[in-house]
C-alpha positions in Angstrom: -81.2 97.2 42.8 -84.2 97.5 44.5 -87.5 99.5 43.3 -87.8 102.6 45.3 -90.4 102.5 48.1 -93.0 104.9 47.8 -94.8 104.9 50.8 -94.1 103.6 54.4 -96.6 100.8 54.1 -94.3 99.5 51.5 -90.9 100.0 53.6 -93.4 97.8 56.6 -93.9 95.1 54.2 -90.2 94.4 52.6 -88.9 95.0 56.4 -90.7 91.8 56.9 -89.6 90.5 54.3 -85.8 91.1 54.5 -85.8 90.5 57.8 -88.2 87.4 58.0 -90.3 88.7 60.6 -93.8 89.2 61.9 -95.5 92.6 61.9 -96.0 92.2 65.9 -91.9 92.3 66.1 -91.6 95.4 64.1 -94.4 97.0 66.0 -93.4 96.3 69.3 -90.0 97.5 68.2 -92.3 101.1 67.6 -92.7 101.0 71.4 -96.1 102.8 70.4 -99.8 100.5 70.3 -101.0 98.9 66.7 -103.7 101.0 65.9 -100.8 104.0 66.3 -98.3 102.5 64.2 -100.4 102.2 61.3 -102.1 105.7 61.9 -98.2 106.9 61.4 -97.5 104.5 58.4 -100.4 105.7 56.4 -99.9 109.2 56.6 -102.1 110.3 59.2 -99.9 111.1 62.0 -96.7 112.5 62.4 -94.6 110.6 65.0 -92.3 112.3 67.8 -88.6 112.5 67.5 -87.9 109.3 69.5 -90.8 107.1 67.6 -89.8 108.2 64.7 -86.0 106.7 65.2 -87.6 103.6 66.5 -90.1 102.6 63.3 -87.1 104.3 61.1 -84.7 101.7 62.6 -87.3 99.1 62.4 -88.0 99.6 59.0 -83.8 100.1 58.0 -84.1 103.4 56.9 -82.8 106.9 57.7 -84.7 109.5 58.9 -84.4 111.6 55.3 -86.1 108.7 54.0 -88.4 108.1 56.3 -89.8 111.8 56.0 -90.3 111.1 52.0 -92.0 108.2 52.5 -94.4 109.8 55.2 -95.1 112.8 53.2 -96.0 110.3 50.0 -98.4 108.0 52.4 -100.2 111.2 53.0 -101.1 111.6 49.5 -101.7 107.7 49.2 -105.5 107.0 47.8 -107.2 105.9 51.4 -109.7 103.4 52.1 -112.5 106.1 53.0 -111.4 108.4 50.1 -113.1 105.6 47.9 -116.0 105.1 50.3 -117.5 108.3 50.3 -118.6 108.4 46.5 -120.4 104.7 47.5 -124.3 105.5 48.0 -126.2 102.3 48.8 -129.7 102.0 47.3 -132.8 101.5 48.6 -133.0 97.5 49.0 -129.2 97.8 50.5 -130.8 100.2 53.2 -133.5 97.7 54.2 -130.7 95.0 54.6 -128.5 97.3 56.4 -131.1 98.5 58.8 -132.4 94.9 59.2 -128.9 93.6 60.0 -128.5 96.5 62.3 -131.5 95.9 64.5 -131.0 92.4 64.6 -127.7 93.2 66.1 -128.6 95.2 68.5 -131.5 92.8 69.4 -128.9 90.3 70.2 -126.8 92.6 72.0 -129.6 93.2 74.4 -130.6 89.5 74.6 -126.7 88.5 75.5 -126.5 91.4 78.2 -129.6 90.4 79.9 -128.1 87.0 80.4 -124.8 87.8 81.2 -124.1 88.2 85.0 -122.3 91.7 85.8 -118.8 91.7 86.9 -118.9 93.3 90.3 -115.2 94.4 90.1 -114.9 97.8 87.8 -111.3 97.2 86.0 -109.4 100.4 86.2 -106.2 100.6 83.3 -103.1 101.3 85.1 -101.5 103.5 82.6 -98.5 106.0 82.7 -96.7 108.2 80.0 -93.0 107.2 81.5 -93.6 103.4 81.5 -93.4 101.6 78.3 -92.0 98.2 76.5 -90.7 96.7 73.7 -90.8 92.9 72.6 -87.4 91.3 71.9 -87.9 87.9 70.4 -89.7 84.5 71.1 -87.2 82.6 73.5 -89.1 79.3 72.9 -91.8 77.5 70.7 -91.6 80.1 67.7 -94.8 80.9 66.4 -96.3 78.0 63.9 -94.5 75.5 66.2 -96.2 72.0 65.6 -97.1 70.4 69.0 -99.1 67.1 69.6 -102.4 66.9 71.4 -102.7 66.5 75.0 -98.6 68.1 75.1 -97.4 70.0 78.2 -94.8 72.8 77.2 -93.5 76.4 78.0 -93.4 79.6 75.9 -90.8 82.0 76.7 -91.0 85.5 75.9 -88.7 88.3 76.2 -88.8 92.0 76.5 -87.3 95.3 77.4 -87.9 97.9 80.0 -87.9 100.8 78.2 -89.7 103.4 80.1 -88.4 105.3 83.6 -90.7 103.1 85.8 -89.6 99.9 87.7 -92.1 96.8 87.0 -92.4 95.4 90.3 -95.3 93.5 91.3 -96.6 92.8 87.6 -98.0 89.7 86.0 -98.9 88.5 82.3 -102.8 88.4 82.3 -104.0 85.7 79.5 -107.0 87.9 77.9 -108.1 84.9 75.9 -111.1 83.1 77.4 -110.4 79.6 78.5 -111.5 76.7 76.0 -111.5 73.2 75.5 -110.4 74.1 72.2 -107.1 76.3 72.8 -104.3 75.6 74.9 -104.9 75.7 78.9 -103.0 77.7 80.9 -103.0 79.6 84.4 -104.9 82.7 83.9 -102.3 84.9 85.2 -98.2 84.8 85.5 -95.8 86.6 87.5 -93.2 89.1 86.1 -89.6 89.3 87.5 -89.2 92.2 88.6 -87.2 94.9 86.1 -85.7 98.0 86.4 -85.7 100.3 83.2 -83.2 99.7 80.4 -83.3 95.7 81.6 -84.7 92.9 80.1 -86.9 90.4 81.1 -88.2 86.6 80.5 -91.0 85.9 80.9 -92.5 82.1 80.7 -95.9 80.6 80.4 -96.7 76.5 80.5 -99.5 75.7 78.6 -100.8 72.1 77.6 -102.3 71.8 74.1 -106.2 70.6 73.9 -107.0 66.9 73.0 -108.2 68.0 69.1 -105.7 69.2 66.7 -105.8 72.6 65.0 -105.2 76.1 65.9 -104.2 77.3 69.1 -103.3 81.2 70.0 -103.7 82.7 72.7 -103.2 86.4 74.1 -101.3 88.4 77.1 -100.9 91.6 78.4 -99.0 93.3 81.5 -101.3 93.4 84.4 -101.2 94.0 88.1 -102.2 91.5 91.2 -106.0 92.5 90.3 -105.8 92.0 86.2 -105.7 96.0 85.7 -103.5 96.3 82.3 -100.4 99.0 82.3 -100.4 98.7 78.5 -104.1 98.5 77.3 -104.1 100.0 73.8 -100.4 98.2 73.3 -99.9 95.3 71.1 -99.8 91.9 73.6 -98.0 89.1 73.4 -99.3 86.2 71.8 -98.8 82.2 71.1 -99.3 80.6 68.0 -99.1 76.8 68.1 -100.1 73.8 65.7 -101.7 71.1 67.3 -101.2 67.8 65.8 -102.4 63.9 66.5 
């Protein structure tokens, strides 16, 4: 028999567990953006009706449990609750403010030099449109791949909002580099009508170096505006071997 869970941060971790998956699946299963999701499994905000069902089925648990466990990540020891009796002394000041204006220094320095983007981005964002990641089609996550290697990552997700995605395309937010896969910079989506789902593929070709290569997407229209901008993206993780 299992050891009873005592807070929702627990019931995230053995869903991940049990279900040998990757906290992005569970999160986009939430339908609600990663800094939410963890705001709700701490304790420090209460979910809706329908989000709560979601990260309830998510994490295979009822809603009865789900309230228990929410009410006992409220009273959870936090990260700040420790903070606040920290008081840095006198040398760790002069560091701090040090770092601080060096930092802002740079900041200045890199903004002088950097050329303005003429184009002001505007979000596209709307309460009835929303989505939900199903599963990696092709080239699961951690997939090795050899150097200089052209291949195509499928993704698929769900429609689940009232709002038809009809001129959409998957905008790579990664910067380009000789050092990650290349790839175009933006893909078009099918178009798909709420309740459908929807693949949606990328070809990429893996640098001439091995190591690491992940990159990141989000749903964009014809002019790189993002519908989802504080939602968790899609992503590729591949190994890049000799």
């Amino acid at each position: 028999m299992k050891d009873e869970m005592k807070t929702l941060i627990e019931a995230f971790n053995r869903s991940k567990k049990d279900r040998e998956v990757l906290s992005k699946e569970i999160i986009w299963e939430s339908g609600v953006s990663k800094s939410q999701f963890y705001r709700i499994i701490s304790g420090n905000e209460t979910p809706g009706p329908e989000t709560k069902a979601r990260i309830s089925k998510s994490l295979n648990i009822d809603s009865v449990e789900f309230d228990r466990l929410h009410a006992q990540s409220k009273l959870a020891p936090k990260a700040e609750d420790v903070s606040q009796n920290w008081k840095p002394t006198t040398p760790t000041l002069v560091i701090l403010s040090t770092v601080f204006l060096a930092g802002v220094l740079g900041l200045i320095a890199i903004n002088a030099q950097r050329p303005q983007d003429p184009a002001v981005k505007i979000n596209v964002t709307n309460p009835n449109d929303t989505t939900l990641f199903m599963k990696d089609v092709t080239i699961p996550d951690g997939t090795a791949i050899p150097v200089n290697t052209t291949f195509v990552k499928t993704w698929r997700v769900k429609n689940i909002g009232k709002v038809v995605w009809k001129d959409r395309y998957l905008k790579r937010v990664t910067p380009p580099s000789d050092q990650l896969c290349s790839s175009p910079a933006m893909v078009p989506i099918p178009e798909t009508s709420p309740g459908e789902t929807v693949d949606i593929s990328v070809t990429f070709t893996t640098p001439h170096l091995p190591g690491s290569c992940r990159t990141d997407w989000k749903s964009a229209d014809e002019n790189g505006n993002l519908h989802f901008p504080e939602m968790h993206g899609l992503f590729s993780i591949v190994t890049v071997t000799e």
